[in-house]
N, C-alpha and C positions, 0 to 999 in steps of 0.2 A: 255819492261818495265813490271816488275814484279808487280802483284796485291797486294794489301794487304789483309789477312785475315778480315772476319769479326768474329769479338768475338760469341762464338755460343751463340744460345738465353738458357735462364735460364726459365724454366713453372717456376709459384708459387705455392709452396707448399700447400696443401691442406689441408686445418682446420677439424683438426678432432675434434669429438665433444664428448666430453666426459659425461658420463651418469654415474650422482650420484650414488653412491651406495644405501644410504638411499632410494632415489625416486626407482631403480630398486627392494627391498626388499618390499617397502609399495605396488608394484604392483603385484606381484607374491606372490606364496604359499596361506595358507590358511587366511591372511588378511581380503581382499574384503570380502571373502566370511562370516564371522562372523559379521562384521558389517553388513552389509545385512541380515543376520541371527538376529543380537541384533535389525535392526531396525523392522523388519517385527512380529519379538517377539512381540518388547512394542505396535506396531500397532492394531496388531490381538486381544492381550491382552483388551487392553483399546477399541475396539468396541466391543467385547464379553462382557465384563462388563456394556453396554447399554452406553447409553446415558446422564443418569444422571447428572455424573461428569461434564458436559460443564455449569453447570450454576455458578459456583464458581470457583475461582481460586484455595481455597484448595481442594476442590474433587478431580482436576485435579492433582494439584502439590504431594498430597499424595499417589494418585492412580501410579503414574508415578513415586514416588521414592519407593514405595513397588514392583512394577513391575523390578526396574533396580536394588534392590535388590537381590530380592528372583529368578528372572530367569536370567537376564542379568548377573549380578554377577557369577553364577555358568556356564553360558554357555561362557562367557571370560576366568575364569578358564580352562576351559576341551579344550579350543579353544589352547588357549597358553601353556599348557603344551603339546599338539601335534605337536602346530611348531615349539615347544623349541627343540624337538625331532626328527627332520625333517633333521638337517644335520648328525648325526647317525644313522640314517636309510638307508639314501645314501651312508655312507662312503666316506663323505666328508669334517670330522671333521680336520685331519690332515692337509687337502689342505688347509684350514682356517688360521689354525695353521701357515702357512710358509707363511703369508699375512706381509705385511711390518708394516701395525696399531697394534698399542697398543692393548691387550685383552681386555681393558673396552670398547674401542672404538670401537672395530668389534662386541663386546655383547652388546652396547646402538645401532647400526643399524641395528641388528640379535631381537632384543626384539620390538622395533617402531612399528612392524604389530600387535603386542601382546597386546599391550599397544592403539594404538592410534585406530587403526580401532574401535575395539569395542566403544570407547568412542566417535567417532563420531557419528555408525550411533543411539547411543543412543541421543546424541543430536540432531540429525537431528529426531525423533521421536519424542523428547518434544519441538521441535519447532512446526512439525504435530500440535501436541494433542492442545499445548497452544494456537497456531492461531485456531483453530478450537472453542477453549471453547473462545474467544475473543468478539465476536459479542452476546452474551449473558451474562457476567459477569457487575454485575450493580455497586460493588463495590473491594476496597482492590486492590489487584497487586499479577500479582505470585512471587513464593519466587525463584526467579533465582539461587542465592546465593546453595541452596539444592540441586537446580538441575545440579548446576556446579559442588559440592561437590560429589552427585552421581558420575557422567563423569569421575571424580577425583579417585573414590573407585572402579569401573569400569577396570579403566585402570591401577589400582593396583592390582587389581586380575587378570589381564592379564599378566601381567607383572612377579608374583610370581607363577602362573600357567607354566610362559617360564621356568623359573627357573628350577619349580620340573622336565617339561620335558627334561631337557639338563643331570641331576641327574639322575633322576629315568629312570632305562633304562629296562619298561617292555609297551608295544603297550597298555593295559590294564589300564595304569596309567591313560591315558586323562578322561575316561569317569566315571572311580571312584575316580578322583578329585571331577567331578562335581560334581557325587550325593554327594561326602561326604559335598563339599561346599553348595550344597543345605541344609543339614540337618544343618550346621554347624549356615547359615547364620539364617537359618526360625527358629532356638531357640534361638540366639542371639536376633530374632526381636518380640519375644513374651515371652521372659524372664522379671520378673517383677525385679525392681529395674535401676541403672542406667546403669549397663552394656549394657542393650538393647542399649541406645543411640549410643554407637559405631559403631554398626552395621549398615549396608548402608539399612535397611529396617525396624527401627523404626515406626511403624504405629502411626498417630495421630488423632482424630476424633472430635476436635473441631474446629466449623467452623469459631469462631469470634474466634479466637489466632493468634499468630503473632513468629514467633523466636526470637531469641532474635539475635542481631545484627553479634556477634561472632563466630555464631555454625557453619557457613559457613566453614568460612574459616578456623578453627582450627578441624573440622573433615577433609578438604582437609590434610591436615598437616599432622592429623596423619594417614590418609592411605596413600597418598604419599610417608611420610616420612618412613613407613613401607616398603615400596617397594625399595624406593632410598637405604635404609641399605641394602637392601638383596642384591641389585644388585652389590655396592658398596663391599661388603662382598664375591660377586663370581666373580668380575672382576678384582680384584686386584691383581695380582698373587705375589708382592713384601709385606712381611715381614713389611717392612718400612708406605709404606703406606695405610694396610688394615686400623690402628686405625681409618680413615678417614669416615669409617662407622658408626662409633657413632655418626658421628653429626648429621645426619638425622635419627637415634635409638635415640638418646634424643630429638631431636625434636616430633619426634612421641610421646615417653612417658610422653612430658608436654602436647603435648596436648591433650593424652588420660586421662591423671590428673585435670585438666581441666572440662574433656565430664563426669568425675565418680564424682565430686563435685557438678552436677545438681541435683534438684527435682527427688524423686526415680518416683513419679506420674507420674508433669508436664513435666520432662525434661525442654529443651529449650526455650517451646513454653508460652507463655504472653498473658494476655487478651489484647484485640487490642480495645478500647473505639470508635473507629470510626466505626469498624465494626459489636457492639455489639448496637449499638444507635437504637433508637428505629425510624423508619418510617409510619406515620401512613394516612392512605386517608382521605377524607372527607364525608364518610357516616354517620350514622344514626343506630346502633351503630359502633364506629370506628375500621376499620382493622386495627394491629398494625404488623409491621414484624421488624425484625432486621433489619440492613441496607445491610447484604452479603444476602439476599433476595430479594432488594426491586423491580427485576425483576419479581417476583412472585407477587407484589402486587395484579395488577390487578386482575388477576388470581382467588388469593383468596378471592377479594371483589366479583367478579360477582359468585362466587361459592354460598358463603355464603348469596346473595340476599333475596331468597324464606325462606330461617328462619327468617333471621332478620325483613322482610315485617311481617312472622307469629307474633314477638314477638314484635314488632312494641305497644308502651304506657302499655306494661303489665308491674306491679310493680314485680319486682326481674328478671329483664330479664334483659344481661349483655350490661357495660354501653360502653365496648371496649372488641374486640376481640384478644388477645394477644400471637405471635408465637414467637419462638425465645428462649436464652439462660435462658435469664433475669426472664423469667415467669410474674405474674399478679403484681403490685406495686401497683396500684390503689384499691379503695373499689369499686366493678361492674366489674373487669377485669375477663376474663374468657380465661383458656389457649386454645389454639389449637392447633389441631396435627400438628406435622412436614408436611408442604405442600412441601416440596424438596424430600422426599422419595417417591410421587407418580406424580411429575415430568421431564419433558423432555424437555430441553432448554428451561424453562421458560416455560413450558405450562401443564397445569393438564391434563394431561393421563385420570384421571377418574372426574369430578367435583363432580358425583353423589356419587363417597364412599367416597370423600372427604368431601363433609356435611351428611354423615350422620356418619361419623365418629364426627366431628364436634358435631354433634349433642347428640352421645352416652357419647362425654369428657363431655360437660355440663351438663347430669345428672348425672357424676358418683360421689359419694361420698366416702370418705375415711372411710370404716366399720372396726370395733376394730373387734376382736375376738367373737363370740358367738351373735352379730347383725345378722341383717336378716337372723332368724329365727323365725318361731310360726306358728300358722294357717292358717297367712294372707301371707306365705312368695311368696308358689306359685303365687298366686293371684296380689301380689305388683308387682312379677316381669313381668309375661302378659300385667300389667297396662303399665308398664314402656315401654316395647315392643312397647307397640301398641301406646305412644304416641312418639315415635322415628320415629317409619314406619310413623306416620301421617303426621310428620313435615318435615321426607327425610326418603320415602321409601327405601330400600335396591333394588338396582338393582336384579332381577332374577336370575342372575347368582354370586349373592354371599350374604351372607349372611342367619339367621336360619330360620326356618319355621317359620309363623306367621297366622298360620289357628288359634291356641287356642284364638291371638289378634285381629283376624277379627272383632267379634262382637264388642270391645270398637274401634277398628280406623271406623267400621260405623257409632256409634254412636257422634264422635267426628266430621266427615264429615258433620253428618244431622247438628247439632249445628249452632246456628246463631256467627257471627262472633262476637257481645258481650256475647254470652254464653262460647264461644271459648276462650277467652280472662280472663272469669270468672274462667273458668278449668285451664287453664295454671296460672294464678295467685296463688292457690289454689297448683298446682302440684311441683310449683318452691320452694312455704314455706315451702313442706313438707319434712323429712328426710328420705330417700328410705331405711337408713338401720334400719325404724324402720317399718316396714312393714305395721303396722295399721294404720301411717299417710298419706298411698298414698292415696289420693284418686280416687273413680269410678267414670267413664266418666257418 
C-alpha cells in the first residue's frame, strides 16, 4: 500500500518592518545637532545674563524672544542652508531624483530636520528658563502665545536657509547666511517705527504691558506663510500648479499688513491694569510696589526700615514710598528706585545701596538752568552729602569721598534725637537748588 504524501510545510513569512522616511531624516545629518546647538545657545545665554530675569515673567519672556531672535534665528539659518546642501555634496541629488514620491514630498521630508529640530530644542529651552523663573514670579503669566510665535520664526528660517542651501551651490554659503541674517535680523529689531515688529527680536522693556491678543498668532502667519510660499515655489516643478504659492505669499502679506498698522512706539504691547495696581504693606510710612513686584515687597520694606524709623513724626517726611510705573499719585508720595535692577529672585543683592540710593531720590530736586549756583553752592552740596551718609551710609566700596562731610555727619550723630528731628524738618522745607536755603547741621 502506497503512502500518501504529506503536503510540505509552508514557514511564515517574515514582517519586515518598515522605517519612515521622515523619522530616518529627523535622526541623521546635521538635525540633532542644531537643536542641541539652539538649546545650549538660549541656555548659556539667559544664565550669562544673571539671574534677574527669574522674578518676572516679562524679563523672562522678552529675554528669551531677543535670544531666539538675534542668535537662534541666524544659527537655524546657517544650520539649514548646510543640510539643504548636503545631497549635492554627496552626489546624491539624481538618486533622489529617480525616487517614486512627488518632489514636494521628497523636499517637505528633506527640510523636517531644518525646520523642526531647531524649533524644538528652542522650546525645550523656554520651558528651561520659564520653569525656572516659576517659583519666584508673584504675578501676570508668560506670553506663550510669543514664545510659540518665535518656534514658528525659528523654523522659518530654517526652513528658507534649506532652500538657499539646495540653490546656492558654494560650501561658503551656510556661514555667510548667518552673519548676513544676523545683521539682517539685529536692524530689523532696533529699527524705529513698526517694521521692527516683524522681526522675531522686537525688544520690549515695559514690565506691567501685556500683548495684545493677535500678535501671536498673525506673526506665526506671517513667517510661516513666508516659508510655506518658498517652499511651495521650489517644490512644485508643474506649470499648473506653482500659482498654489500665493496662497500662503498672501497670507503672509495680510499679516504683515496687519504687524505695520501697529503703534510705531507701542507696537503690540498694552497697559495690563492688574499688573500696574498698586501693592502696598502695612508700615509706617507705607511701601507701595506694582503688583509684577509684589515678590520684592518684603524686601524693600525691611531695606527701607532704618530711614523710615529716622524720619519717623518729622513734618515733610514722606507719607508712602512709591516704586513702579505709576510714580507718586498722592500728596507725601515719594518715588523709589527700581528695586528689580538690584535684585535676584526676589532678594536685594545689596539692601545697603539700595537705601541709600533711596535716600539720594528723596533729596533730589528738579533744578532749572543756572540753580545751584553762588557762594554757598559747594558748601549746600557737603550739607547734602553728609546728611545722605548720616541716614544710609555708602558702603566702602561704592560710592564718593565723604572726608570734606565728616565734620557735619559728626555733628548730626552728637545731636539729641529731637535736635535730630529739628535738622531734618528744617532740611526737608528747604530747596537744595537754591543753595542758601540748606541749612548747617
Amino acid at each position: 500500500m502506497t503512502g500518501t504524501l504529506a503536503p510540505p510545510r509552508t514557514e511564515p513569512a517574515a514582517s519586515v518592518r518598515t522605517v519612515s522616511p521622515l523619522r530616518t531624516e529627523l535622526r541623521r545629518g546635521l538635525g540633532p545637532w542644531t537643536g542641541a546647538a539652539v538649546l545650549l545657545t538660549v541656555l548659556v545665554t539667559m544664565y550669562g545674563k544673571g539671574l534677574g530675569w527669574q522674578g518676572r515673567w516679562a524679563d523672562a519672556t522678552n529675554l528669551l524672544h531677543v535670544v531666539a531672535g538675534l542668535l537662534c534665528g541666524p544659527l537655524a539659518l546657517a544650520a539649514g542652508c548646510w543640510q539643504g546642501g548636503r545631497d549635492r555634496r554627496r552626489g546624491t541629488t539624481e538618486l533622489w531624483d529617480s525616487v517614486s514620491r512627488s518632489p514636494l514630498r521628497r523636499l517637505l521630508v528633506a527640510v523636517a530636520p531644518s525646520a523642526l529640530w531647531p524649533a524644538a530644542g528652542l522650546l525645550l529651552a523656554d520651558a528651561v528658563c520659564l520653569l525656572a523663573t516659576w517659583p519666584y514670579v508673584s504675578a501676570g503669566r508668560p506670553f506663550l502665545e510669543l514664545l510659540a510665535a518665535d518656534a514658528v520664526a525659528v523654523a522659518a528660517l530654517g526652513t528658507l536657509g534649506h532652500l538657499v542651501g539646495r540653490v546656492v551651490r558654494w560650501r561658503l554659503a551656510a556661514p555667510l547666511l548667518g552673519i548676513v541674517g544676523y545683521v539682517a535680523l539685529g536692524l530689523a529689531a532696533y529699527r524705529e517705527g513698526p517694521v521692527r515688529w516683524l522681526g522675531p527680536a522686537g525688544e520690549h522693556q515695559f514690565f506691567w504691558d501685556r500683548p495684545v491678543w493677535w500678535y501671536g498668532p498673525v506673526a506665526m502667519a506671517w513667517t510661516a506663510g513666508l516659508a510655506l510660499a518658498a517652499l511651495l515655489a521650489y517644490g512644485l516643478r508643474t506649470a499648473r500648479f506653482r500659482p498654489l504659492a500665493l496662497i500662503p505669499l498672501a497670507v503672509a502679506v495680510g499679516a504683515a499688513a496687519l504687524i505695520l498698522r501697529l503703534p510705531a512706539d507701542e507696537g503690540p504691547w498694552r497697559p495690563d491694569p492688574a499688573l500696574a495696581r498698586q501693592v502696598c504693606d502695612e508700615g509706617t510710612p507705607q511701601v507701595c510696589l506694582t503688583a509684577v513686584d509684589e515678590g520684592l515687597l518684603p524686601e524693600v520694606s525691611a531695606a527701607l526700615a532704618p530711614l523710615s524709623a529716622h524720619l519717623e513724626g518729622v513734618p515733610g517726611a514722606p507719607l508712602r514710598w512709591v516704586g513702579g510705573g505709576s510714580g507718586p499719585a498722592l500728596p507725601g508720595d515719594v518715588e523709589l528706585p527700581s528695586a528689580r535692577q538690584d535684585a535676584v529672585r526676589n532678594r536685594l543683592t545689596r539692601p545697603d545701596l539700595y537705601l541709600n540710593s533711596a535716600v539720594n531720590w528723596l533729596f533730589s530736586d528738579s533744578c532749572r538752568p543756572g540753580d545751584g549756583l553762588g557762594p554757598n553752592a559747594e558748601r549746600a552740596s557737603t550739607v547734602q552729602l553728609a546728611v545722605i551718609e548720616w541716614l544710609a551710609p555708602t558702603p566702602d566700596d561704592y560710592g564718593p569721598d565723604t572726608t570734606a562731610a565728616q565734620p557735619h555727619i559728626d555733628r548730626l550723630q552728637a545731636k539729641s534725637p529731637a535736635e535730630q528731628r529739628d535738622y531734618l524738618t528744617r532740611f526737608l522745607a528747604a530747596n537744595t537748588c537754591h543753595p542758601d536755603e540748606v541749612p548747617i547741621p
